[in-house]
C-alpha positions in Angstrom: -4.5 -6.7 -28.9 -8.1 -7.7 -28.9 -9.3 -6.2 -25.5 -13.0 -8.1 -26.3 -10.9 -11.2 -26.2 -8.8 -10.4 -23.3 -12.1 -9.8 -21.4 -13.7 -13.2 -22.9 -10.6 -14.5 -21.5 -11.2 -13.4 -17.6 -14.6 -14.1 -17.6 -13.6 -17.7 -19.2 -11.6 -18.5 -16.0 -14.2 -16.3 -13.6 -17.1 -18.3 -14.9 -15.2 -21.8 -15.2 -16.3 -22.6 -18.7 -16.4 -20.6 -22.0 -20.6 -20.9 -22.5 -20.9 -19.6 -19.4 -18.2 -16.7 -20.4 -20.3 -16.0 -24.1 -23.7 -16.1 -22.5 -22.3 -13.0 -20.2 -21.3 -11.0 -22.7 -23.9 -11.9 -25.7 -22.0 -14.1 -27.4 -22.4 -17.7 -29.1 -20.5 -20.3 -28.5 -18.6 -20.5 -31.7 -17.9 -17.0 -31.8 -16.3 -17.3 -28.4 -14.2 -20.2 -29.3 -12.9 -18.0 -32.4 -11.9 -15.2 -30.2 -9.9 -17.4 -27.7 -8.2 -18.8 -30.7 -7.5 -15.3 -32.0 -6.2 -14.3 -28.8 -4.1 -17.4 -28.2 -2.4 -16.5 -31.9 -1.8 -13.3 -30.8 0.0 -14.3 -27.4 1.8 -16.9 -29.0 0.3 -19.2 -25.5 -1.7 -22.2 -25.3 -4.1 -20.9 -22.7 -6.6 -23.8 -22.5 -6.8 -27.1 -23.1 -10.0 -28.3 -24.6 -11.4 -31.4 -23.3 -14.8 -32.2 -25.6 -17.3 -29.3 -24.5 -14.6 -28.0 -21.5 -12.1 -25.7 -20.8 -9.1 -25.5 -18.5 -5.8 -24.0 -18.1 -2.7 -25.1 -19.1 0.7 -23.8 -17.1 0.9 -20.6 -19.2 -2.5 -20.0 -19.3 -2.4 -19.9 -15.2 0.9 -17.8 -15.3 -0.3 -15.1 -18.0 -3.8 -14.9 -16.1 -2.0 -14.3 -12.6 0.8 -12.0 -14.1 -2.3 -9.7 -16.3 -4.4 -10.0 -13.9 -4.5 -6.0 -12.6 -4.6 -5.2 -16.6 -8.0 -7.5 -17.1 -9.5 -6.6 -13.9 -8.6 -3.0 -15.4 -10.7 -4.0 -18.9 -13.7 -3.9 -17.2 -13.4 -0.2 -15.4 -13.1 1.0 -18.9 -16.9 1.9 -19.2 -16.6 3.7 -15.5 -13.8 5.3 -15.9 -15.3 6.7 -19.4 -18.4 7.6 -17.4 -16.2 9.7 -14.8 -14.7 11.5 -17.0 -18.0 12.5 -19.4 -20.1 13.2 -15.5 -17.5 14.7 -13.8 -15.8 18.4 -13.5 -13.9 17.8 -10.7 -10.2 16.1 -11.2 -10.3 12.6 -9.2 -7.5 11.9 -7.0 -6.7 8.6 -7.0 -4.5 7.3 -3.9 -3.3 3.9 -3.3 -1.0 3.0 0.0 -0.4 0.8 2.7 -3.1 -0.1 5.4 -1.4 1.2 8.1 -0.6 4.7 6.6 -3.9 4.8 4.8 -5.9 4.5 8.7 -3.5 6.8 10.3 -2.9 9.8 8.0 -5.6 9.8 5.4 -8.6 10.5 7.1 -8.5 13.8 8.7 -6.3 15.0 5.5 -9.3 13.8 3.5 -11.6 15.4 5.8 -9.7 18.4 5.2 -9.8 18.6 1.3 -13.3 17.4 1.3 -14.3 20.7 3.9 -12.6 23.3 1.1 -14.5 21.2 -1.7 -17.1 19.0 -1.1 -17.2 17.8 -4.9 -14.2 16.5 -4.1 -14.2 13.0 -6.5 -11.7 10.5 -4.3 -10.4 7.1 -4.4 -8.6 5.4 -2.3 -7.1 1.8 -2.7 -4.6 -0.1 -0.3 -1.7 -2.3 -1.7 1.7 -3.8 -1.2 5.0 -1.5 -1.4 5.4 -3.3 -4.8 1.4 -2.3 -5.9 2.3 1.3 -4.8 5.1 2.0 -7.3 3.7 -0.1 -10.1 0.4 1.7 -10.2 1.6 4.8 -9.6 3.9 4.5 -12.5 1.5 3.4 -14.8 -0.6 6.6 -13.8 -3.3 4.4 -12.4 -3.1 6.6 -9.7 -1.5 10.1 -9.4 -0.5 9.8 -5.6 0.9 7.3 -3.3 2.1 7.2 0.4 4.8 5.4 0.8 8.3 4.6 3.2 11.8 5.8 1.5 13.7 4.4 -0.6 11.6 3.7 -3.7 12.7 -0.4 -4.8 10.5 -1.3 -6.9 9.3 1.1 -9.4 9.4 0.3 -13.5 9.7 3.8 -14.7 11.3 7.1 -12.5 9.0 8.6 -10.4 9.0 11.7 -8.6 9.0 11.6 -4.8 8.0 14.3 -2.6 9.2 13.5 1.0 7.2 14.7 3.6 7.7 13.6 7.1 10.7 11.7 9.0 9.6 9.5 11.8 11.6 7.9 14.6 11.3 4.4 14.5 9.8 3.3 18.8 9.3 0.4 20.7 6.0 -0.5 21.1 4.9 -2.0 24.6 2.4 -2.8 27.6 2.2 0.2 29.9 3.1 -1.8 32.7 6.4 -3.2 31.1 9.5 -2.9 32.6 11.3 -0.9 30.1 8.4 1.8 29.5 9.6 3.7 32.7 12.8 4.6 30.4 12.7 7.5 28.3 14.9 5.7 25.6 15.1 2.6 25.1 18.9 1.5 23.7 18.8 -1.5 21.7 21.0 -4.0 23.7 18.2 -3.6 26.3 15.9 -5.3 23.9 18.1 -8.4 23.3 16.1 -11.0 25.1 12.7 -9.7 24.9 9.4 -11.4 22.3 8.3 -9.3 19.0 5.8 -9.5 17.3 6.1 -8.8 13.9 5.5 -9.5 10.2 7.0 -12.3 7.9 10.7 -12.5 7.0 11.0 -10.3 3.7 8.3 -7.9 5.0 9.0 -4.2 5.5 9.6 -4.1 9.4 10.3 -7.5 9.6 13.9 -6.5 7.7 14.1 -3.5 9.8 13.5 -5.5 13.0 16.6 -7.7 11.8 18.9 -4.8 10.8 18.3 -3.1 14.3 19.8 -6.6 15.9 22.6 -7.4 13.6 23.7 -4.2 14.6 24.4 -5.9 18.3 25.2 -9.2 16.5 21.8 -10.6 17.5 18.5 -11.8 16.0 15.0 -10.9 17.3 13.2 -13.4 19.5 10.1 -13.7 17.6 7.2 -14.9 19.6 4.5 -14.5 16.9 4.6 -13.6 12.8 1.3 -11.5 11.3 0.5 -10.6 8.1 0.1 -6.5 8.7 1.2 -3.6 10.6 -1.7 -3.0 12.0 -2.5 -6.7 13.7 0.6 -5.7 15.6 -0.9 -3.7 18.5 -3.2 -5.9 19.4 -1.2 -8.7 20.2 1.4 -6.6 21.6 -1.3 -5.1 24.3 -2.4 -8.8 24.7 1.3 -9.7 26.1 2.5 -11.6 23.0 5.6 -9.7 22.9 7.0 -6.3 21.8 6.2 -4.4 18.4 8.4 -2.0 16.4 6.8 0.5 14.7 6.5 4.7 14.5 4.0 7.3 14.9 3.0 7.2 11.0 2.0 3.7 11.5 0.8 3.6 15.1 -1.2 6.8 14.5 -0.6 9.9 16.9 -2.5 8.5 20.3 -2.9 5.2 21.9 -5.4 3.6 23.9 -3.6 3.4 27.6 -3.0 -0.3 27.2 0.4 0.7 25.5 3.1 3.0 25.0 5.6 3.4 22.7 9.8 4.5 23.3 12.0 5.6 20.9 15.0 4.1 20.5 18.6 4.7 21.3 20.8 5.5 19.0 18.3 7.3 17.3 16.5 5.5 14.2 13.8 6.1 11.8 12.5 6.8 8.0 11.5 8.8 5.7 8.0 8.8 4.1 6.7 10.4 1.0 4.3 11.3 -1.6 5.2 9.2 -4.5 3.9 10.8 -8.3 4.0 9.4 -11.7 6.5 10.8 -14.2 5.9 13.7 -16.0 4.9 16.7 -12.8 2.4 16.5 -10.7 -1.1 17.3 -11.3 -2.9 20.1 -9.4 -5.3 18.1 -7.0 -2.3 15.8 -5.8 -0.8 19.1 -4.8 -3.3 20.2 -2.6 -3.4 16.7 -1.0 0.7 16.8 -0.3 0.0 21.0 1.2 -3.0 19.6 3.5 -1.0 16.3 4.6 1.7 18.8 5.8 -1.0 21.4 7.5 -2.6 18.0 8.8 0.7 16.7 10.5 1.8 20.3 11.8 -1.4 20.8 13.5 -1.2 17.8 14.9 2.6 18.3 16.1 0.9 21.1 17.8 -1.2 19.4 19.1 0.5 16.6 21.0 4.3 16.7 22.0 5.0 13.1 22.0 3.8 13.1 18.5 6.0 16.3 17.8 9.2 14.7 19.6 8.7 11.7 17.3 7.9 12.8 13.8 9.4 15.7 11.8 7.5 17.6 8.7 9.4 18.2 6.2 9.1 21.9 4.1 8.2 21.4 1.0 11.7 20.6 -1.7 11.6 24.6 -2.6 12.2 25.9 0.9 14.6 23.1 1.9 18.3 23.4 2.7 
């Protein structure tokens, strides 16, 4: 595959038109045109149709753009990456999660690494569940943070659990239920939530937690992500369900959080390409660990509420 095509390509549909696509990159005009040509005979695709001196895109042009586009966005880190590697000693470590994890765990365990090495090279890059396993498979990154089980991923990858969280009840301070200690699900029949869109993570767990009492959630307002959630909950919208490894290990006063009752809650882990890990993803999974047991220490209705898990060598 011609990857000088491919990039002609992307900048084609960037720019809007293919002179403005050659003049980028130094080419003519006629060149340009004989490269998308090549590149359409090697796809077997009509990409564009050609309207006198324009360019647009047909159907499959549209779908093979929007299903490559993370490998043509990836064409032009090529010269970086190249550059890295020749500059740099140090082994990057590449992480990519979800927003919500990312602001609550990854900063002090960053912090931490960064204190024992301040070469250290990291990246860090948020995405869907779905971007998590695919990029990690395709050893675009060598670590990511993610909720058990793994559903998505192309190619086996090895998971490293690493803490359990008990899934809460987020809620005004002033609420009625936060006087209990536990909050049992029935209780939480008629009451607002907040939460994401149907087919999102804790949207499904917020519906599995009421069919198991024959009910569905109330749902006074849909967000996109996790971490809207709070807000709206501490601005009387309705209730949020969430955990610690989420919601982070303190909250501002405005709210608290319950667990629930009977007891519920997940598993997160470190999630590696195929193939072992490499050494600098190692010494981010042994700092998490150090990170959350300090800070189990540190706080008891953090410790009541998430578990850190010994590493898969030490384990029962």
């Amino acid at each position: 595959m011609n990857l000088k095509a491919l990039r002609l390509f992307r900048l084609t549909v960037l720019h809007g038109s293919l002179s403005a696509a050659a003049q980028s990159v130094n080419l003519s005009q006629p060149a340009a045109s004989r490269l998308i040509s090549t590149l359409e005979g090697e796809l077997k695709l009509t990409l564009f149709i050609r309207n006198h001196q324009k360019l647009s895109l047909t159907q499959e042009g549209e779908r093979f753009y929007r299903e490559a586009e993370h490998i043509l966005n990836g064409i032009e880190e090529i010269p970086s990456i190249a550059s890295d590697i020749r500059q740099r000693s140090v082994e990057a470590l590449r992480i990519i999660t979800s927003a919500p994890l990312g602001a609550t765990l990854l900063p002090s365990v960053i912090a931490r690494l960064r204190a024992s090495c301040q070469e250290l090279n990291c990246k860090i890059d948020i995405g869907s569940r779905f971007d998590v396993e695919r990029l990690v498979g395709s050893r675009r990154y060598n670590l990511g943070l993610l909720s058990l089980p793994v559903e998505n991923a192309i190619v086996d990858l090895s998971v490293t659990p690493i803490l359990k969280a008990r899934t809460q009840v987020l809620l005004p301070f002033d609420h009625p239920l936060a006087k209990q200690e536990n909050i049992p699900i029935e209780a939480l029949a008629e009451m607002p939530f907040v939460t994401l869109r149907p087919k999102q993570i804790w949207r499904q767990r917020l519906d599995r937690l009421f069919e198991t009492i024959g009910q569905r959630p109330r749902i006074a307002l849909e967000v996109g992500s996790t971490q809207l959630v709070p807000s709206f909950v501490e601005a009387g919208f309705g209730l949020g369900l969430l955990d610690r490894a989420c919601c982070g290990s303190s909250l501002n006063g405005k709210t608290v959080m319950r667990p629930l009752s009977p007891a519920s809650g997940l598993t997160y882990a470190c999630i590696l390409p195929p193939a072992g890990q490499r050494p600098i993803a190692q010494r981010f999974i042994e700092a998490l660990r150090q990170d959350l047991a300090e800070k189990c220490e540190g706080e008891r209705e953090f410790a009541d509420n998430i578990s850190v898990l010994p590493p898969p060598e030490h384990s029962v």
